[in-house]
C-alpha positions in Angstrom: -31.4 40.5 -64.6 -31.5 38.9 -61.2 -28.3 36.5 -60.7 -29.2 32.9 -59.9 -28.3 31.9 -55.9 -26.4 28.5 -56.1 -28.0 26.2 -53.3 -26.5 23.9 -51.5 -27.4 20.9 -48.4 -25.3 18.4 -46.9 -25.7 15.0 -45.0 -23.2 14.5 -42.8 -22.2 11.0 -41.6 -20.0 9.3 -39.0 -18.1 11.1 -36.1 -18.3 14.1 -34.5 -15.2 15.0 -36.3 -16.9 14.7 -39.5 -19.4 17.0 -37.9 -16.8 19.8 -37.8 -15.3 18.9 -41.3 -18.9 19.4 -42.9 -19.2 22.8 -40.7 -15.7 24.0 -42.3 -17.0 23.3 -45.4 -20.3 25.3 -45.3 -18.7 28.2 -43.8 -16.4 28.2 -46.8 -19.5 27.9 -49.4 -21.3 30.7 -47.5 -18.5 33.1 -48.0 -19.0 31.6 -51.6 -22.6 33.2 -51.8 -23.8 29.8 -51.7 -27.3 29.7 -50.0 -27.2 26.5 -47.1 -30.5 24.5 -47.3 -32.1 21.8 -45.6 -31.1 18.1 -46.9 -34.8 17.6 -47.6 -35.7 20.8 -50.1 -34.8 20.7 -53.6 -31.2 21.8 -53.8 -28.5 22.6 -56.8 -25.7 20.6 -54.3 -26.2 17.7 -52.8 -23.2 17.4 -50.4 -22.4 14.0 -48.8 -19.2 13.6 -46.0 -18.8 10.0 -46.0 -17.7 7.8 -42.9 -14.9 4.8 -44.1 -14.0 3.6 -41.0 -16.0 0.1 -40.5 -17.7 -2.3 -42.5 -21.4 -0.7 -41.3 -20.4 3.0 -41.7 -19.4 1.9 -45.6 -22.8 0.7 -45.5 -24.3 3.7 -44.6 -22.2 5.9 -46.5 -22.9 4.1 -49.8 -26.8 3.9 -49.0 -26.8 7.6 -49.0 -25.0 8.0 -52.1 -27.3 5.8 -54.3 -30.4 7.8 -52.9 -28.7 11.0 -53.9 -28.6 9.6 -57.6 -31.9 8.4 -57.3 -32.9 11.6 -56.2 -30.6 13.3 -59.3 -32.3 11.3 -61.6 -35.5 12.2 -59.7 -34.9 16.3 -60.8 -34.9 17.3 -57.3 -31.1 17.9 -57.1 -28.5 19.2 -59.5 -25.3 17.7 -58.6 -24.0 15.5 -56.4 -20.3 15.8 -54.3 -19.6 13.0 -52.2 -16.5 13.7 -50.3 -14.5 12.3 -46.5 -13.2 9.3 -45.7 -14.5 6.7 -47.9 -13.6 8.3 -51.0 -10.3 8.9 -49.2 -9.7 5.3 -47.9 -11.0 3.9 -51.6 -10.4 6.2 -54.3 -9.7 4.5 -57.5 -12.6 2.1 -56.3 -15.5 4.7 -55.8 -14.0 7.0 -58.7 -14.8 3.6 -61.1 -18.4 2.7 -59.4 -20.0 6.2 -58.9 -19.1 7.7 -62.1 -23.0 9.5 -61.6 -21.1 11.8 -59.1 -20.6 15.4 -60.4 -17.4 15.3 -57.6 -15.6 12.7 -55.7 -13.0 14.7 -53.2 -11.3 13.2 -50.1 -10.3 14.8 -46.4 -7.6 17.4 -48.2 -7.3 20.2 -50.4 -11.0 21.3 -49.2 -10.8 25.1 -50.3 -10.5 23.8 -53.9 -13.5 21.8 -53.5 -15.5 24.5 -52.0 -14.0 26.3 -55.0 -15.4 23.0 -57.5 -18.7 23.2 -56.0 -19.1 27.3 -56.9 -17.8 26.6 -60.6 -19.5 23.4 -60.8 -16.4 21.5 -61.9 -15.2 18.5 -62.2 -11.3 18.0 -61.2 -9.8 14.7 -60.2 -8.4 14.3 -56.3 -5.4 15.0 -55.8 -4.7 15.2 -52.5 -1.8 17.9 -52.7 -1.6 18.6 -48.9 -3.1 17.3 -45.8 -5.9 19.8 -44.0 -6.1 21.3 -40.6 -8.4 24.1 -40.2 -8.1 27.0 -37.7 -10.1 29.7 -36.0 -10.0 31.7 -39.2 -12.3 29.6 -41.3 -15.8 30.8 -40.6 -18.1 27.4 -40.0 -21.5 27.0 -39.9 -23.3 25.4 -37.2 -25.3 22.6 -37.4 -25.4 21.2 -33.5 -28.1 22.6 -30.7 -28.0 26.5 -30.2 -25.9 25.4 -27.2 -23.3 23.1 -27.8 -20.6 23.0 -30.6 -17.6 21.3 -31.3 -14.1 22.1 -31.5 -11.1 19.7 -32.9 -8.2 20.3 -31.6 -5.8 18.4 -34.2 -6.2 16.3 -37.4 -4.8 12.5 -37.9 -2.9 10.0 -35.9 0.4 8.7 -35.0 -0.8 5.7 -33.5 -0.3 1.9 -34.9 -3.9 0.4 -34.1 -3.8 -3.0 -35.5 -7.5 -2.6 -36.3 -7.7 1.2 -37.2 -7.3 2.8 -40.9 -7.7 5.9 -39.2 -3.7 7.3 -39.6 -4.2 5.5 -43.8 -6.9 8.4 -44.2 -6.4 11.2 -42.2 -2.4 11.1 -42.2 0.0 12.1 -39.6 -1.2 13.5 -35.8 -1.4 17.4 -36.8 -1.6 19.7 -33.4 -3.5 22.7 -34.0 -1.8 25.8 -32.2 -3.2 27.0 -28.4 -3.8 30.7 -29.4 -5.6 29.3 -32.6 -7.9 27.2 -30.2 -8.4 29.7 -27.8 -9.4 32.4 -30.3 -12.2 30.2 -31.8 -13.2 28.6 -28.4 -13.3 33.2 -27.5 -15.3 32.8 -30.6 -18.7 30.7 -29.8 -18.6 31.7 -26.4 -19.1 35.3 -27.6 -22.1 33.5 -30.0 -23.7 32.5 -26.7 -22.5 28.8 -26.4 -22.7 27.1 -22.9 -21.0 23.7 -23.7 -18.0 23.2 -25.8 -16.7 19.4 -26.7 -13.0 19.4 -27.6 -12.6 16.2 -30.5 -9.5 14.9 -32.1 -8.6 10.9 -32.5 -6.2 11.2 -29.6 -6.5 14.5 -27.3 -3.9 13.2 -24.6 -1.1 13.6 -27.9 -2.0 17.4 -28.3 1.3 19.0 -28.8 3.8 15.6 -28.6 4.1 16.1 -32.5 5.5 19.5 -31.6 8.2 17.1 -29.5 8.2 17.2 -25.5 5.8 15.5 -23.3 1.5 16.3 -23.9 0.1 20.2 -23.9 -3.6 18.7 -23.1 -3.1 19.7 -19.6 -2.5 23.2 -20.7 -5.0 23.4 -23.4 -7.4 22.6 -20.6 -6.2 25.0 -18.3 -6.4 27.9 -20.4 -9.4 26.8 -22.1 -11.4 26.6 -18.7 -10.5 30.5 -18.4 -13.1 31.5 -21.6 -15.8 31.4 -19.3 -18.1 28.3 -20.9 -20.7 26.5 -18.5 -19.2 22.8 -19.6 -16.0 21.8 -21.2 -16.4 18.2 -22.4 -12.6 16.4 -23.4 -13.2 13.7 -25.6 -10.6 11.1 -27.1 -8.4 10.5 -24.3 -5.9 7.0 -25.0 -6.2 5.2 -21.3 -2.4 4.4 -21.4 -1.5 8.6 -21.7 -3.6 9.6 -18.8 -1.0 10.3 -16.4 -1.1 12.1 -12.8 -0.9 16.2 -14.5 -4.0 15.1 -17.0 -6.2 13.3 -14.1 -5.5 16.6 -12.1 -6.2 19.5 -15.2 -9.8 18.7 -15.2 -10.6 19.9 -11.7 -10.0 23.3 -13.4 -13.1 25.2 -13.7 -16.3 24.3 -15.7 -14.1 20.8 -17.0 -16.9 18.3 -16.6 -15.5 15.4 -14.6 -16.3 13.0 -18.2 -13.4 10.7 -19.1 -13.6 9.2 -22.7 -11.3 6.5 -22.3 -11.6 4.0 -25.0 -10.0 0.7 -24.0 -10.9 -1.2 -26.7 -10.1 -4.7 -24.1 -8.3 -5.4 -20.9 -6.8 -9.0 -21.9 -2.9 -8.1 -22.1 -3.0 -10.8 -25.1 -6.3 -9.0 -27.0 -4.3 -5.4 -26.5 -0.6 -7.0 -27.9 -2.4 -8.1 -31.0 -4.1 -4.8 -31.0 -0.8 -2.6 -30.8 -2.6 -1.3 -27.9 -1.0 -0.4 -24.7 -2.2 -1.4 -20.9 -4.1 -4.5 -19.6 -6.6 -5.1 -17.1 -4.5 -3.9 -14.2 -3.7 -0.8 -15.4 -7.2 0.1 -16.5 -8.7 -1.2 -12.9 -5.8 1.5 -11.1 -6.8 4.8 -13.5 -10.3 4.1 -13.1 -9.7 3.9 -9.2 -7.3 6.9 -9.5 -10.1 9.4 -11.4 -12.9 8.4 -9.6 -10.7 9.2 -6.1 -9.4 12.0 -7.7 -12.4 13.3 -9.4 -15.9 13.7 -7.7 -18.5 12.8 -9.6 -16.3 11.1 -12.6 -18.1 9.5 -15.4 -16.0 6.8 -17.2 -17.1 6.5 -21.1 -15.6 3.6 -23.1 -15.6 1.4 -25.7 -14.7 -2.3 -26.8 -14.4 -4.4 -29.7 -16.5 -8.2 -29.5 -14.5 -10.7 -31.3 -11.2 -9.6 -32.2 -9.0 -12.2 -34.0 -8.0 -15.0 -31.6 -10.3 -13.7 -28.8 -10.8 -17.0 -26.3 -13.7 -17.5 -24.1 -11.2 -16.7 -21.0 -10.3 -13.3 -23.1 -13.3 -12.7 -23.2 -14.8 -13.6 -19.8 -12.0 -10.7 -18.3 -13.6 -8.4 -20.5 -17.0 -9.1 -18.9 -15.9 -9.5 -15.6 -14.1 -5.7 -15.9 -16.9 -4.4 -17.6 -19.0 -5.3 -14.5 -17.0 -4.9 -11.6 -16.0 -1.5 -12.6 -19.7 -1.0 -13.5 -18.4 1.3 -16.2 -21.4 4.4 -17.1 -21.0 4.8 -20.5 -20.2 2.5 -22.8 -19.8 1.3 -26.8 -19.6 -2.0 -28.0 -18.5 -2.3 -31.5 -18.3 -6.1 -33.4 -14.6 -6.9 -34.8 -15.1 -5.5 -38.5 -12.1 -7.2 -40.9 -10.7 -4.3 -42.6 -8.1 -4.4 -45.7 -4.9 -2.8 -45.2 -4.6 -2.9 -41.4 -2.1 -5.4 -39.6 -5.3 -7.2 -38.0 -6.9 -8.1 -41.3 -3.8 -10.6 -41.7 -4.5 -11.8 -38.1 -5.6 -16.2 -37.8 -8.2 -17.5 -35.6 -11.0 -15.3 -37.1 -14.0 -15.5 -35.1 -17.2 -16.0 -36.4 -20.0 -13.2 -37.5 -22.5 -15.2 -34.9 -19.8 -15.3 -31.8 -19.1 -11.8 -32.2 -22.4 -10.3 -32.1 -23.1 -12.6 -29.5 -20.9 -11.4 -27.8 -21.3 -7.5 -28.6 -24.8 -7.9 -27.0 -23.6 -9.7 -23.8 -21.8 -6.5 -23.3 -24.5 -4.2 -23.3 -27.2 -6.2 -21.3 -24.1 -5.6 -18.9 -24.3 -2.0 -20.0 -27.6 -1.3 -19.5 -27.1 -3.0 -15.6 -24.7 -0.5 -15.3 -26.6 2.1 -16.7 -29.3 1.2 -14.0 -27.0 1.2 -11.1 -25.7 4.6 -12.2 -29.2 6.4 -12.7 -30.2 5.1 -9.4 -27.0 6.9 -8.0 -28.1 9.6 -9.1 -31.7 9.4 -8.1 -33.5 12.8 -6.3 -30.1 14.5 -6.7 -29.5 18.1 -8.4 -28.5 18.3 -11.6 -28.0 21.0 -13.9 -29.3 20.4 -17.0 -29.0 21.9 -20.6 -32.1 22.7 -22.0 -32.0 21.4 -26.5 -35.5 22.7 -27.3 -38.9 21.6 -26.3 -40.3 18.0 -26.4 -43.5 18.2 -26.5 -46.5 20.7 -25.2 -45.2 20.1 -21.5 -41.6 19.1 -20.7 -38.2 20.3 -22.3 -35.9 18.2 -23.2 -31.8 18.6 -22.9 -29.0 16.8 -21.4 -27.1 16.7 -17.2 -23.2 17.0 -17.6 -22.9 12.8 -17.8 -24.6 12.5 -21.2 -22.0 14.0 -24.1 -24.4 14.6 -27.0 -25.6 12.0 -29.2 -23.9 9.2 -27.3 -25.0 9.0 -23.6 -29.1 9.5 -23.7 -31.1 12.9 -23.0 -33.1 14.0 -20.2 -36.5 15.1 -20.0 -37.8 18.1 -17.6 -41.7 18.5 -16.5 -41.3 22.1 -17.5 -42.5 23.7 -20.6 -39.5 24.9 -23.0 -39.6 29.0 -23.1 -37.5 29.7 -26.3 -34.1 30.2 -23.7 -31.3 28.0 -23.8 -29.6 28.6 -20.5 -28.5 25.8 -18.0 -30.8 25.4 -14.8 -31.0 23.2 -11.7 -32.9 20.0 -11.7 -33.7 17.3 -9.9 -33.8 13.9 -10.9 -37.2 11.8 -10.4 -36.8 8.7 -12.4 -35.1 7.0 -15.4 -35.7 4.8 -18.2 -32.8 3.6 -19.7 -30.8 6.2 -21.4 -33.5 8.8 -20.5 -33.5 10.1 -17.8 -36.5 12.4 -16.1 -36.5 15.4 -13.7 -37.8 18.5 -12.5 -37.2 22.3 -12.6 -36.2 23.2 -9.4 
């Protein structure tokens, strides 16, 4: 008698650090025997990784949850295992509203719940020891044949007034170098041109270890595995010092520089428990973009903090401008429980805050603007994603970090091969940028 294959699908939501958590997790069902299927076909698992971090990821997260019941009570799933970091951040509250979920499992103990989902259990979280994978678990991959991530440590030492991050994901964890190096060795052996290294703060890589920041190491040896583009996300502004600026003019380092400031008002970043001020953020732009040719600056900033003034927020603007920043997030003050800021007077309205979120990113898209005009008839090399329709191909040039920054568009007819190429850049539109095979 033929033995029943157990399927499985997942929808993953939030970062790209949730990206890698889901990938663990499928490569541990696959050595499980458990068949990976699309999110769309009928499926025994239904597996959800759930984002907890503001008000609109909740959102999201719990939308997707009640469509998996629905879809339960439809027949066209089995079971359904919600796990990450909303069950994580709200436990007792999700355990007692989605009782219709076959698991509920936080951002721990995830070799048990692969283990759960084979046997089809049901166990209560316990959260028994904090995770951090290494190059020995096997993941799938779900990104472009091209481009994959790699996280370099789990958790978070810092004190964020705003951020429930460290609450969910515990103490800053530092994976080792050899174990990074051996999986980087790893998908560049699978053919990967672009690797993106991920953690909540990649300037602390190795402080928990004691002694001063191994980032400058990491990317030093990591530029010897022989990828097209390394992208270094995650870096706190007040860490970059002189030995960071100067590690990514190592090869195939992309001259991108995550840096997210949050604000630049000294009185914003106190309440904040955030470090540096408008000065300082003016000098390391100044510095990398001396330092570095053809730097990038990415950021992002929160609209509306508690007890954010009109002159607060008028040196935001004016920074935001004047540096004519290239990439940038804007995300609305979200009130969350259990964070110092949540205790914070001198709320600011819903209205004022989005109000304000947008007036930052019609000065974004200036900036945008002024930066694909820079860049205008010059040669890029581009990373082709797949086709885009019967005549162009479409990818991304080293200043777009996937999903964030845009894609580009080439007049030249994908041929199946995923290998970077020269371009030249004919126009824009917005985030999209067009070009030409040269």
């Amino acid at each position: 008698m033929e033995k029943t294959v157990t399927t499985a699908s997942f929808i993953s939501l939030g970062c790209f650090k949730n990206i890698v958590d889901t990938e663990v997790l499928g490569g541990m069902l696959n050595e499980k025997n458990i068949k990976l299927v699309s999110p769309y076909e009928e499926t025994d698992w239904l597996i959800i990784n759930t984002c907890g971090f503001i008000r609109d990821a909740k959102e999201e997260s719990i939308d997707e949850i009640l469509n998996a019941f629905e879809r339960k009570d439809a027949g066209e799933i089995k079971y359904v295992a919600v796990f990450g970091c909303l069950v994580q951040r709200y436990h007792n509250e999700i355990k007692d509203t989605f009782k219709n979920a076959d698991i509920l499992w936080g951002v721990n103990d995830m070799e048990e719940l692969a283990q759960l989902i084979l046997e089809k259990g049901k166990k209560e979280y316990e959260d028994k020891e904090l995770f951090l994978y290494d190059h020995q678990y096997k993941r799938i991959i779900t990104t472009t044949p091209n481009s994959t991530f790699l996280k370099i440590s789990e958790g978070c030492n810092m004190k964020c007034s705003f951020c429930s991050i460290p609450q969910i994901r515990g103490k800053f964890r530092s994976r080792s170098l050899d174990s990074i190096i051996k999986e980087a060795e790893n998908y560049r052996n699978m053919g990967f041109k672009e690797l993106n290294l991920i953690s909540q703060n990649s300037t602390y890589f190795g402080r928990d270890n004691g002694g001063r920041s191994q980032l400058p190491i990491l990317i030093k040896e990591i530029s010897k595995v022989g990828f097209d583009w390394v992208r270094v996300l995650y870096l706190m502004p007040e860490d970059v010092n002189d030995e960071v600026i100067d590690s990514f003019k190592h090869p195939s380092i992309l001259p991108y520089f995550d840096l997210p400031f949050q604000h630049v008002s000294k009185k914003i970043l106190t309440k904040m428990k955030r470090g540096s001020g408008i000065y300082n953020s003016i000098d390391l732009i100044t510095k990398i973009r001396k330092e570095i040719k053809d730097a990038v600056i990415r950021s992002s900033f929160i609209t509306g903090f508690p007890g954010e003034t009109e002159d607060d927020f008028d040196e935001l603007k004016e920074f935001v401008s004047e540096m004519e920043i290239e990439r940038l997030g804007v995300f609305g003050y979200s009130d969350e429980e259990n964070t110092a800021a949540f205790s914070l007077k001198n709320k600011i309205s819903p209205e004022v805050i989005e109000e304000r979120k947008e007036i930052i990113l019609d000065i974004s898209d200036k900036n945008i603007k002024k930066y694909n005009n820079k860049i205008l008839e010059t040669t890029q090399i581009f990373l082709p994603l797949g086709p885009w329709d019967n005549n162009t191909t479409i990818g991304r040039i080293k200043s777009q970090a996937p999903e964030t920054d845009g894609l580009s568009t080439i007049n030249t007819l994908f041929e199946g091969e995923y290998l970077p190429y020269k371009v030249k850049v004919t126009g824009s539109e917005n985030e999209l940028i067009y070009g030409e095979k040269l």
